[in-house]
mmCIF file of the N, C-alpha and C atoms, coordinates in Angstrom:
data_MODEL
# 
_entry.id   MODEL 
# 
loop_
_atom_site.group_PDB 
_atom_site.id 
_atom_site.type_symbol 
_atom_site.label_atom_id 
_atom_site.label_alt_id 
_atom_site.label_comp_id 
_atom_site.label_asym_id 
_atom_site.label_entity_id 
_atom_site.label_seq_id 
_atom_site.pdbx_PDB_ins_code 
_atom_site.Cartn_x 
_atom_site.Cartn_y 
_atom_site.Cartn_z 
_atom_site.occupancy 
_atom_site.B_iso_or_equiv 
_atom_site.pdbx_formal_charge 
_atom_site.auth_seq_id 
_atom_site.auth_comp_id 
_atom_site.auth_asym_id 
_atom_site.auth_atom_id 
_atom_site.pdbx_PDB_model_num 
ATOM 1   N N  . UNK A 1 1  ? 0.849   -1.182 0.000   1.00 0.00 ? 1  UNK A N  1 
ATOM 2   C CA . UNK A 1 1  ? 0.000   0.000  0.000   1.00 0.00 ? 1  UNK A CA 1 
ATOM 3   C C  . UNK A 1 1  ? 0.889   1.238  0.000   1.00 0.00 ? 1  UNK A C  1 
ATOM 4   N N  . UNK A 1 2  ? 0.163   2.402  -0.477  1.00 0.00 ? 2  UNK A N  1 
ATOM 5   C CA . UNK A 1 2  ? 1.005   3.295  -0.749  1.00 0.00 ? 2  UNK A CA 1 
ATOM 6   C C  . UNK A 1 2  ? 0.201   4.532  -0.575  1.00 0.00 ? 2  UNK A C  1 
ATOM 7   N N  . UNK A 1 3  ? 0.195   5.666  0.216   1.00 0.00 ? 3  UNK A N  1 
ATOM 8   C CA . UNK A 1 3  ? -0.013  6.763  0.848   1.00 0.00 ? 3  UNK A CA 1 
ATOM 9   C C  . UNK A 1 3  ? -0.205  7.772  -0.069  1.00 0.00 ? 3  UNK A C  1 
ATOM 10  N N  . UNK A 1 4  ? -0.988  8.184  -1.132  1.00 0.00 ? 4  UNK A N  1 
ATOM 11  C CA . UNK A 1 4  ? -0.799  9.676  -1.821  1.00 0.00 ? 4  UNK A CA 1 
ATOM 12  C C  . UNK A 1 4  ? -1.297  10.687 -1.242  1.00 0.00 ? 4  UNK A C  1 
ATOM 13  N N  . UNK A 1 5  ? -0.611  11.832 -0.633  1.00 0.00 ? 5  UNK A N  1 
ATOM 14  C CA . UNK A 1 5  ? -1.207  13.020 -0.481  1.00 0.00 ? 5  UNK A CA 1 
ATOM 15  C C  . UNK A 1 5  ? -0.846  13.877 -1.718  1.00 0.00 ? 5  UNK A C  1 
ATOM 16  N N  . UNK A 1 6  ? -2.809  14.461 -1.512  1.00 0.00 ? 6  UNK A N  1 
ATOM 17  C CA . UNK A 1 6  ? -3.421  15.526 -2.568  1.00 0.00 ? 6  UNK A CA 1 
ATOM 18  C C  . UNK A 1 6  ? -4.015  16.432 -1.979  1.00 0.00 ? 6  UNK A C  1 
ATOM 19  N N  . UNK A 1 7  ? -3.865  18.283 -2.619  1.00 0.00 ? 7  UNK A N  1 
ATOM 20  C CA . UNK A 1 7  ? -4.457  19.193 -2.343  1.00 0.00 ? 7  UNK A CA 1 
ATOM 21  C C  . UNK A 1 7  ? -5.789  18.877 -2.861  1.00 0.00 ? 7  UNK A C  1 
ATOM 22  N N  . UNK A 1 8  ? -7.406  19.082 -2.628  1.00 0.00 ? 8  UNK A N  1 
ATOM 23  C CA . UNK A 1 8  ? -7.997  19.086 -3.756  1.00 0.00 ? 8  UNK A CA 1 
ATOM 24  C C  . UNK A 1 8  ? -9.287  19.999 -2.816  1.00 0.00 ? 8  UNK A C  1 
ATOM 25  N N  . UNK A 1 9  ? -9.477  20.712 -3.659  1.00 0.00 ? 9  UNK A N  1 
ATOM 26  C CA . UNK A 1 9  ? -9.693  21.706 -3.029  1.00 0.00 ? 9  UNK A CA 1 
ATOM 27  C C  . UNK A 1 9  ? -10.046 22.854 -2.313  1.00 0.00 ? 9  UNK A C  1 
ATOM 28  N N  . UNK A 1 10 ? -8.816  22.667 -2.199  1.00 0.00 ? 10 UNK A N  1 
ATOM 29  C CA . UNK A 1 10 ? -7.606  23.675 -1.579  1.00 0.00 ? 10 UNK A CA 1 
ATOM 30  C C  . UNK A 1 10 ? -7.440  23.055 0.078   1.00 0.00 ? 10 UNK A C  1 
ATOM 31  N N  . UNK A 1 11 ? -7.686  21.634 0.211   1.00 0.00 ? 11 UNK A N  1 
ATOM 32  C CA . UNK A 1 11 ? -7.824  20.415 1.770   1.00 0.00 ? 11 UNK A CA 1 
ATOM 33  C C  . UNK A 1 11 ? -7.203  19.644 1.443   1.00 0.00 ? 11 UNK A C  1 
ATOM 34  N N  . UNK A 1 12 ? -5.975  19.743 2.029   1.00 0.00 ? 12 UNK A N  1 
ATOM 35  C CA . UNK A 1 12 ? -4.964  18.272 2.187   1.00 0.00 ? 12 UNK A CA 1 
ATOM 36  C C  . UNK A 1 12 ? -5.917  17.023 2.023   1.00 0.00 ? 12 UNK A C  1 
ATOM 37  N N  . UNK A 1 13 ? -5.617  16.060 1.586   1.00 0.00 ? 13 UNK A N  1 
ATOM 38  C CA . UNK A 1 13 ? -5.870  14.612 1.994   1.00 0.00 ? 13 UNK A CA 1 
ATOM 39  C C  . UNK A 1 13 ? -5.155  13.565 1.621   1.00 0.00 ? 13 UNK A C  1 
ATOM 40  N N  . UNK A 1 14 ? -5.403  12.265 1.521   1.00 0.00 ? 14 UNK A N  1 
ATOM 41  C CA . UNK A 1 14 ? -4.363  11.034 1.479   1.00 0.00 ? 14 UNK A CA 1 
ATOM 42  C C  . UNK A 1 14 ? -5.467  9.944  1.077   1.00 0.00 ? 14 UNK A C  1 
ATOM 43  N N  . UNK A 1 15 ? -5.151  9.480  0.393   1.00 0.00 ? 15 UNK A N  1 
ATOM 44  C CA . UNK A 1 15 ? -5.476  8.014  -0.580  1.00 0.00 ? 15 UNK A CA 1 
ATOM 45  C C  . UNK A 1 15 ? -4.401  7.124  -0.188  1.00 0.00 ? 15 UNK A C  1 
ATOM 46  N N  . UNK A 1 16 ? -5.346  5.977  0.411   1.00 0.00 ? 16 UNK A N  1 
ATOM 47  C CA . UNK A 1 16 ? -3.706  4.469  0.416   1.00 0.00 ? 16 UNK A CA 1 
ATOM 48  C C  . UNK A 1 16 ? -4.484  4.079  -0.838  1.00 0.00 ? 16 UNK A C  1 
ATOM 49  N N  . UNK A 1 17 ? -3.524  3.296  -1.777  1.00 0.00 ? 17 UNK A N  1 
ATOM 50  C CA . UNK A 1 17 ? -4.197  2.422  -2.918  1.00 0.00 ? 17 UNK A CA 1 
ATOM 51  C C  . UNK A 1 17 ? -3.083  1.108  -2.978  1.00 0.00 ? 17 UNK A C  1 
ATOM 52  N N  . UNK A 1 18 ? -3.202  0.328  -3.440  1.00 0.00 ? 18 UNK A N  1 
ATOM 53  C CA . UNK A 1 18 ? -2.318  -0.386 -3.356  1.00 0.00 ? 18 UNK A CA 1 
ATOM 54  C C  . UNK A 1 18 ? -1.204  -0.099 -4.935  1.00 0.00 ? 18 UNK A C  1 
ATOM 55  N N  . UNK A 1 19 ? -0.146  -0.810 -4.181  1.00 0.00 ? 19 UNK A N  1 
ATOM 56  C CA . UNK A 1 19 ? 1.083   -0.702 -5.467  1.00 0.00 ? 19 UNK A CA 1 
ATOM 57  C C  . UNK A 1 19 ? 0.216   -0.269 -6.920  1.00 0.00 ? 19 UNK A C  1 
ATOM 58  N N  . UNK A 1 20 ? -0.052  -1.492 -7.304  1.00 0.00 ? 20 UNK A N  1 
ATOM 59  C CA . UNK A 1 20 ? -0.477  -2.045 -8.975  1.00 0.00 ? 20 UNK A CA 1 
ATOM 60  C C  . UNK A 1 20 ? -1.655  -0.516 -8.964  1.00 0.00 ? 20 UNK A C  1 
ATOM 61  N N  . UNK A 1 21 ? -2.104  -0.162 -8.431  1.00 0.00 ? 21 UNK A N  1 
ATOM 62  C CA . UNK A 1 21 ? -3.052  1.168  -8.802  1.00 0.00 ? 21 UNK A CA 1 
ATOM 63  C C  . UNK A 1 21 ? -2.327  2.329  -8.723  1.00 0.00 ? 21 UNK A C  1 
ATOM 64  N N  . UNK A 1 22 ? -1.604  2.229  -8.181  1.00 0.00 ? 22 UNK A N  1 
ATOM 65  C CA . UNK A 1 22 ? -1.042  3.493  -8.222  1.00 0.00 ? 22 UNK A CA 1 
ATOM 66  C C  . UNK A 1 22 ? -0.091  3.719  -9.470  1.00 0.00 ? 22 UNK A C  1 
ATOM 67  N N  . UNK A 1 23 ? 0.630   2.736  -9.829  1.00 0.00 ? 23 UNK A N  1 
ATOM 68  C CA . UNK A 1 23 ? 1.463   2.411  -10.955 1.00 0.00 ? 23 UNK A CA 1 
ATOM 69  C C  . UNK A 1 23 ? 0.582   2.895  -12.030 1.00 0.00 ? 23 UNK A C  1 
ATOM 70  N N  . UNK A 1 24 ? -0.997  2.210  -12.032 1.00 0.00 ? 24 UNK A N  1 
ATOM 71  C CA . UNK A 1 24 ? -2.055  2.280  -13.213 1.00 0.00 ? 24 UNK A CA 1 
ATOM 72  C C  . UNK A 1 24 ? -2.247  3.957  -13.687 1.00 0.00 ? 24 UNK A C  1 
ATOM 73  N N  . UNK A 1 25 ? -2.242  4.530  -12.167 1.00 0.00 ? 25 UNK A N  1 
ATOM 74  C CA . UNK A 1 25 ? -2.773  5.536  -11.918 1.00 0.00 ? 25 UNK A CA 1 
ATOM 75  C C  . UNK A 1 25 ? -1.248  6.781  -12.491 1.00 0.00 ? 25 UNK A C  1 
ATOM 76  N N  . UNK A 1 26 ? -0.336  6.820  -12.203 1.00 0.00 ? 26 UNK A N  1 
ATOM 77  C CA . UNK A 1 26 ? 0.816   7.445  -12.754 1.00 0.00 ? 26 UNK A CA 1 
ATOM 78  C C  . UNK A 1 26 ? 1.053   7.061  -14.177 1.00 0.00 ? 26 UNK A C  1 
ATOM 79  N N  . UNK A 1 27 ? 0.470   5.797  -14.819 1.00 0.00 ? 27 UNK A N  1 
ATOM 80  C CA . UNK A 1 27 ? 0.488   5.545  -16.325 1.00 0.00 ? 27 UNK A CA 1 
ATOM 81  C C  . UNK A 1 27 ? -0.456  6.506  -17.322 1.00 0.00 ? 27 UNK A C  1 
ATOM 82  N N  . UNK A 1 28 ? -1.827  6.333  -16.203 1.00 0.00 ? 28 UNK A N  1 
ATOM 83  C CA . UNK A 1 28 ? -2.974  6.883  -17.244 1.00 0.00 ? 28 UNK A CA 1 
ATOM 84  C C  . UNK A 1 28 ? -2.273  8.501  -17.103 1.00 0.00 ? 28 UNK A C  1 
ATOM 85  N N  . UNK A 1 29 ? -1.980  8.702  -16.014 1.00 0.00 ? 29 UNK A N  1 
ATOM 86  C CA . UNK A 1 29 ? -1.556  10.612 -16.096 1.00 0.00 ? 29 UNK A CA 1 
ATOM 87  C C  . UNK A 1 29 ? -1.202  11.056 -16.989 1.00 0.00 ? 29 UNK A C  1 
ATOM 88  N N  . UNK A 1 30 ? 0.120   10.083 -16.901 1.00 0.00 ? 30 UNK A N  1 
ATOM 89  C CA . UNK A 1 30 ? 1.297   9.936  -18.547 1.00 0.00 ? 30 UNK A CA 1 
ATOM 90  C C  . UNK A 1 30 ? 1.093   10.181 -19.413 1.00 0.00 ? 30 UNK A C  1 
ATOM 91  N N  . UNK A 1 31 ? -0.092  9.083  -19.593 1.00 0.00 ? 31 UNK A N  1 
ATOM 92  C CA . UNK A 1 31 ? -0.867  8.920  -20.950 1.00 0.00 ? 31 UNK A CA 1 
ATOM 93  C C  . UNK A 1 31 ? -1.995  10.536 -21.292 1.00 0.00 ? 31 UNK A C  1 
ATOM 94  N N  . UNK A 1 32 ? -2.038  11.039 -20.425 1.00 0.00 ? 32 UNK A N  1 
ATOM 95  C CA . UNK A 1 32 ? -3.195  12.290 -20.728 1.00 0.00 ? 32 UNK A CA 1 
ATOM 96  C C  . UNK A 1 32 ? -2.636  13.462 -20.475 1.00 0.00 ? 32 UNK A C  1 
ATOM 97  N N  . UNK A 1 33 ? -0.931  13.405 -19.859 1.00 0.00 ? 33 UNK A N  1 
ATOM 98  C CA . UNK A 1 33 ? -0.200  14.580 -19.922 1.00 0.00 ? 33 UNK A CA 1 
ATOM 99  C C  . UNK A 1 33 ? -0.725  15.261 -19.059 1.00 0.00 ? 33 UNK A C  1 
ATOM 100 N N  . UNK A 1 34 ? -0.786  14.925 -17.860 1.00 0.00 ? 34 UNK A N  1 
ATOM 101 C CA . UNK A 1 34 ? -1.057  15.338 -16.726 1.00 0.00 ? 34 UNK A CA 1 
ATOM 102 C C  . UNK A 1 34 ? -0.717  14.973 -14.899 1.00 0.00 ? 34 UNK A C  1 
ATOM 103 N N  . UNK A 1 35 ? -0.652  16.193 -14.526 1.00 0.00 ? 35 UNK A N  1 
ATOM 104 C CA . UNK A 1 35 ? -0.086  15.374 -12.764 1.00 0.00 ? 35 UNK A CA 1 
ATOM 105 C C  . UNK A 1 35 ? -0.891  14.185 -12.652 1.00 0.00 ? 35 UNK A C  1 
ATOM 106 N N  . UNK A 1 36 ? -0.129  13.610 -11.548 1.00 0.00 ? 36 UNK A N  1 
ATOM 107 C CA . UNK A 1 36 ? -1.480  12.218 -11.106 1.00 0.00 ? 36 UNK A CA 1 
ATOM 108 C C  . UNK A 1 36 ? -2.313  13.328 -9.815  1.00 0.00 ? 36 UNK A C  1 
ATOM 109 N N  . UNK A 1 37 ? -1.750  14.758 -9.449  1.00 0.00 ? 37 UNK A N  1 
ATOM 110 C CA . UNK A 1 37 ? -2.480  15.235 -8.471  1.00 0.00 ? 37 UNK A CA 1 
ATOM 111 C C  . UNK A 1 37 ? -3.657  15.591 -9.133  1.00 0.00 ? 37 UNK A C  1 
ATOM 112 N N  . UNK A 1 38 ? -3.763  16.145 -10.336 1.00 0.00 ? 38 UNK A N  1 
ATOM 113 C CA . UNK A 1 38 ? -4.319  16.708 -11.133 1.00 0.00 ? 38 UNK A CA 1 
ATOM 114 C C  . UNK A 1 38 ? -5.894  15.662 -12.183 1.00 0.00 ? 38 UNK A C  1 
ATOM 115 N N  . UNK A 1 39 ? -5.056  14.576 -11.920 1.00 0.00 ? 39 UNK A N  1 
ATOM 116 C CA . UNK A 1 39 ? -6.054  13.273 -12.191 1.00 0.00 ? 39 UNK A CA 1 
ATOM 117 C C  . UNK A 1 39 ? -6.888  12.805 -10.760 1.00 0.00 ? 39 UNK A C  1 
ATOM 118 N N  . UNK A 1 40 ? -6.570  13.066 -9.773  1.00 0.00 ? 40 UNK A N  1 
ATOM 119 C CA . UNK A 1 40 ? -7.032  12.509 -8.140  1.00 0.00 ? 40 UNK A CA 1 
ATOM 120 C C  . UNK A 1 40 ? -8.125  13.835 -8.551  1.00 0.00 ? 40 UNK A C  1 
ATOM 121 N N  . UNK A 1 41 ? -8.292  14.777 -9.014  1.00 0.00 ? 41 UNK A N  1 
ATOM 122 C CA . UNK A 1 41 ? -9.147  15.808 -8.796  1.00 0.00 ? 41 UNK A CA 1 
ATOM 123 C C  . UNK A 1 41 ? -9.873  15.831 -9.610  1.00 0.00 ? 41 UNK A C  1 
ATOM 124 N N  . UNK A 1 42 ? -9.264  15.433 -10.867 1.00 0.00 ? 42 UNK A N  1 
ATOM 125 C CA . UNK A 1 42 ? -10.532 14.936 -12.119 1.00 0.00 ? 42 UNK A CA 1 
ATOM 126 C C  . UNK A 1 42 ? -11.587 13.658 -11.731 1.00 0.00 ? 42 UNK A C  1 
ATOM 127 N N  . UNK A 1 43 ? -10.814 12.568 -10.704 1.00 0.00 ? 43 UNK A N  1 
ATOM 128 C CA . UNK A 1 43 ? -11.844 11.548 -10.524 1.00 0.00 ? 43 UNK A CA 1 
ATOM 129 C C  . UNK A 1 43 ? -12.919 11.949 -9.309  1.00 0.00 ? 43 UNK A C  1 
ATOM 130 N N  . UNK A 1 44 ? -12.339 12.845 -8.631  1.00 0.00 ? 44 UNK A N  1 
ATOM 131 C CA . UNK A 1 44 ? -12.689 13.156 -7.439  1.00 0.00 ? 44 UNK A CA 1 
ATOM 132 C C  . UNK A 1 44 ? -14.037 13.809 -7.726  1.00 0.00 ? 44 UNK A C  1 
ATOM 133 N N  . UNK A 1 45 ? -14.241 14.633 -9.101  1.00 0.00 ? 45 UNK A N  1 
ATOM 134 C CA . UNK A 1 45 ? -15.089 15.561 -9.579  1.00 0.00 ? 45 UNK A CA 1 
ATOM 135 C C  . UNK A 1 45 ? -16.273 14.907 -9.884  1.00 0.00 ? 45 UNK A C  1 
ATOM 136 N N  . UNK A 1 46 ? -15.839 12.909 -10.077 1.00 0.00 ? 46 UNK A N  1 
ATOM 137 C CA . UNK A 1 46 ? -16.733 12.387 -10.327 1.00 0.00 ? 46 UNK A CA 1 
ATOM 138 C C  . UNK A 1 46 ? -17.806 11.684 -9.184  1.00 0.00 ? 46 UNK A C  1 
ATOM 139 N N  . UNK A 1 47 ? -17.087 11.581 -8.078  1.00 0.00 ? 47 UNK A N  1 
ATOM 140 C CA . UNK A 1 47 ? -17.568 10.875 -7.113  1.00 0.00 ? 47 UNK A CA 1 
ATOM 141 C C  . UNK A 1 47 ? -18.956 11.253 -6.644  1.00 0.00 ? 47 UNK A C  1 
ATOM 142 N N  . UNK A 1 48 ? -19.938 10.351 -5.887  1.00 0.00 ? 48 UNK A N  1 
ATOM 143 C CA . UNK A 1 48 ? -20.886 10.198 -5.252  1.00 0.00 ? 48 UNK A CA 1 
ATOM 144 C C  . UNK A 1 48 ? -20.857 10.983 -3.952  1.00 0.00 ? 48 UNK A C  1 
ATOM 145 N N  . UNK A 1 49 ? -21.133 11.999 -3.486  1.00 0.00 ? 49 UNK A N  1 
ATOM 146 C CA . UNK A 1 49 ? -21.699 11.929 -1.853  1.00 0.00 ? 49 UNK A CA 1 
ATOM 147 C C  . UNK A 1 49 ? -21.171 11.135 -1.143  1.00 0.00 ? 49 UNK A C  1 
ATOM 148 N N  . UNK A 1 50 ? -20.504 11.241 -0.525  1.00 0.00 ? 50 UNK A N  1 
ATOM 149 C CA . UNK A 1 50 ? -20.496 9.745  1.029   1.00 0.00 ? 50 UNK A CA 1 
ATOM 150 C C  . UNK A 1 50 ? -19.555 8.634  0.305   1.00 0.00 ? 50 UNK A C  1 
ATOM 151 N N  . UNK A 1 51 ? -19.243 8.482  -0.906  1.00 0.00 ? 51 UNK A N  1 
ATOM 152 C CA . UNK A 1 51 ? -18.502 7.653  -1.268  1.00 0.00 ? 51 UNK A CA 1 
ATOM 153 C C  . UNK A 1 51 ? -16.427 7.692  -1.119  1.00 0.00 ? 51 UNK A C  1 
ATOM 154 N N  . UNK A 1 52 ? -16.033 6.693  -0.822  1.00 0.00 ? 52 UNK A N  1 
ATOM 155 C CA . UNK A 1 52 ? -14.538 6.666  -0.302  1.00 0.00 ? 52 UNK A CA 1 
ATOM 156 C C  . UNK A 1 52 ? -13.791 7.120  -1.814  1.00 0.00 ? 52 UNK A C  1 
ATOM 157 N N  . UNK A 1 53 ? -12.651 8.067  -1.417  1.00 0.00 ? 53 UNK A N  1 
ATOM 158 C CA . UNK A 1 53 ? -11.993 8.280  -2.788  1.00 0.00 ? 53 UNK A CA 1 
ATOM 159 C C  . UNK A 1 53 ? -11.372 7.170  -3.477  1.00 0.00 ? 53 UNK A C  1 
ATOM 160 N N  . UNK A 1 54 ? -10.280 6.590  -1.998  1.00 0.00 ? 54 UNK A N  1 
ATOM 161 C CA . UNK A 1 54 ? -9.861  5.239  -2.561  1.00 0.00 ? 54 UNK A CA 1 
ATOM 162 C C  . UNK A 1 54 ? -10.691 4.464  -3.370  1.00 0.00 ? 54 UNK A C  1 
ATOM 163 N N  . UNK A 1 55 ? -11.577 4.008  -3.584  1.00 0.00 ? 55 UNK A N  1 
ATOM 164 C CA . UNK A 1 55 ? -12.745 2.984  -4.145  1.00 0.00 ? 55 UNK A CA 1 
ATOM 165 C C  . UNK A 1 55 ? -12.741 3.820  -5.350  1.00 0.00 ? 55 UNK A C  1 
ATOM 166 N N  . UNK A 1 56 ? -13.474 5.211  -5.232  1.00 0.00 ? 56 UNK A N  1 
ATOM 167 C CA . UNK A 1 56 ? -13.537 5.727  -6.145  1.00 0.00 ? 56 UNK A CA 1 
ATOM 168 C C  . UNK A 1 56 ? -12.554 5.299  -7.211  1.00 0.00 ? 56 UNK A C  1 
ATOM 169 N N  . UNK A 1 57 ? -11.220 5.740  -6.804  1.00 0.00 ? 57 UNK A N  1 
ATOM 170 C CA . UNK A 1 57 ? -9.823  5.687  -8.046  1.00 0.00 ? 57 UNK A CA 1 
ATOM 171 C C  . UNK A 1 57 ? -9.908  4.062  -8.507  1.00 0.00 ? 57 UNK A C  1 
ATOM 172 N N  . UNK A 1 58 ? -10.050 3.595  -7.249  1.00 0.00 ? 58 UNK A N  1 
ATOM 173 C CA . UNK A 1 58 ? -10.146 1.759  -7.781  1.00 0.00 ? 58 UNK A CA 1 
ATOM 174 C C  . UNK A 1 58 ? -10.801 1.520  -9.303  1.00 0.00 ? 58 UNK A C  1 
ATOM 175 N N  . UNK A 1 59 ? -11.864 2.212  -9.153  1.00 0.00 ? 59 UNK A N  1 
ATOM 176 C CA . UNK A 1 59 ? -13.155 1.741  -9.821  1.00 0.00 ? 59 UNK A CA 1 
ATOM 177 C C  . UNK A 1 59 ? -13.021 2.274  -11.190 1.00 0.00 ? 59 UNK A C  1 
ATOM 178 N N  . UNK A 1 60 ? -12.131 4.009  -11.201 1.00 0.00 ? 60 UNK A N  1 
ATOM 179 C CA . UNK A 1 60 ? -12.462 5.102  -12.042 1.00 0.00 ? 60 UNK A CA 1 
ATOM 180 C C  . UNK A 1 60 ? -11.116 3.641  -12.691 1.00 0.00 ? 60 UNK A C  1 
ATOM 181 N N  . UNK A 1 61 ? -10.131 3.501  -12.546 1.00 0.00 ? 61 UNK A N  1 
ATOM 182 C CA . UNK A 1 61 ? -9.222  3.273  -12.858 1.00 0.00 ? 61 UNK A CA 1 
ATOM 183 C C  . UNK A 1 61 ? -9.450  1.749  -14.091 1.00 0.00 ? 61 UNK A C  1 
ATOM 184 N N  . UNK A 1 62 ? -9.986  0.805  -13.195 1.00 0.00 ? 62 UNK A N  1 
ATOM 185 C CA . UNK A 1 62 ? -10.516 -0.453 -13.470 1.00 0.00 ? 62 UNK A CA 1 
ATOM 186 C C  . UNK A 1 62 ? -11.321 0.249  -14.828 1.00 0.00 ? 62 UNK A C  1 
ATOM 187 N N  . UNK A 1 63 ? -12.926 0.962  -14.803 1.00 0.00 ? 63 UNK A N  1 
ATOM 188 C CA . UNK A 1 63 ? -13.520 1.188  -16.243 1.00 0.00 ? 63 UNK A CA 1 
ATOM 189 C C  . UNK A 1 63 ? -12.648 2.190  -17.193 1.00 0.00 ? 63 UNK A C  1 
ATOM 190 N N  . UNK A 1 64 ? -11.514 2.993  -16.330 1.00 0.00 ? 64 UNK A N  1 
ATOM 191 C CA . UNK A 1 64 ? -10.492 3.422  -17.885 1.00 0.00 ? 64 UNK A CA 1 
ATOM 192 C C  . UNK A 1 64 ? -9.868  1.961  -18.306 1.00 0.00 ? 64 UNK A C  1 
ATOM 193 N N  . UNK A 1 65 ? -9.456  0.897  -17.882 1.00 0.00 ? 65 UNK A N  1 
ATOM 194 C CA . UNK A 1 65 ? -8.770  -0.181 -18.620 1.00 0.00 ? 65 UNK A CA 1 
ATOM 195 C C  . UNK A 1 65 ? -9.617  -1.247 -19.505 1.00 0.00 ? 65 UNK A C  1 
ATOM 196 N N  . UNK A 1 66 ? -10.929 -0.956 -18.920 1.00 0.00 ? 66 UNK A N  1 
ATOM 197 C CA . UNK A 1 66 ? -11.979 -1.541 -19.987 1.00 0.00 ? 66 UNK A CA 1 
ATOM 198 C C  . UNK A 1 66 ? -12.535 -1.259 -21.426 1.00 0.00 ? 66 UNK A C  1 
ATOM 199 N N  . UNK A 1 67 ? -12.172 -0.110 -21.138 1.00 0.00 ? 67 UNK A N  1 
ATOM 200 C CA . UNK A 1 67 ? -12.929 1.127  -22.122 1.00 0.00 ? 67 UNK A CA 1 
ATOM 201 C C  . UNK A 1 67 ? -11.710 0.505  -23.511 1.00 0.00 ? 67 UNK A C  1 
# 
């Protein structure tokens, strides 16, 4: 597991995700020419109410590799 702190914003916070997502997650950035802080805030934009970010990125991450 692995600890990311993100401004988003303008409130500190921290995502654990494990290794292999986070790796996924610094690829897709890559791939779209963008921070991975900057992607934590694009998925973040998508989330539910009451829903965990971690899960969130899980999930956002999992239907970008489907697509």
């Amino acid at each position: 597991m692995k600890k990311i702190s993100v401004s988003l914003s303008g409130h500190q916070t921290s995502v654990s995700l494990e290794d292999e997502f986070v790796i996924a997650l610094r690829e897709i950035a890559k791939r779209r020419q963008m921070s991975v802080a900057a992607l934590i805030a694009e998925i973040d934009d998508t989330r539910k109410l009451g829903d965990n970010l971690s899960s969130t990125i899980r999930v956002w991450i999992l239907n970008y590799f489907r697509q």
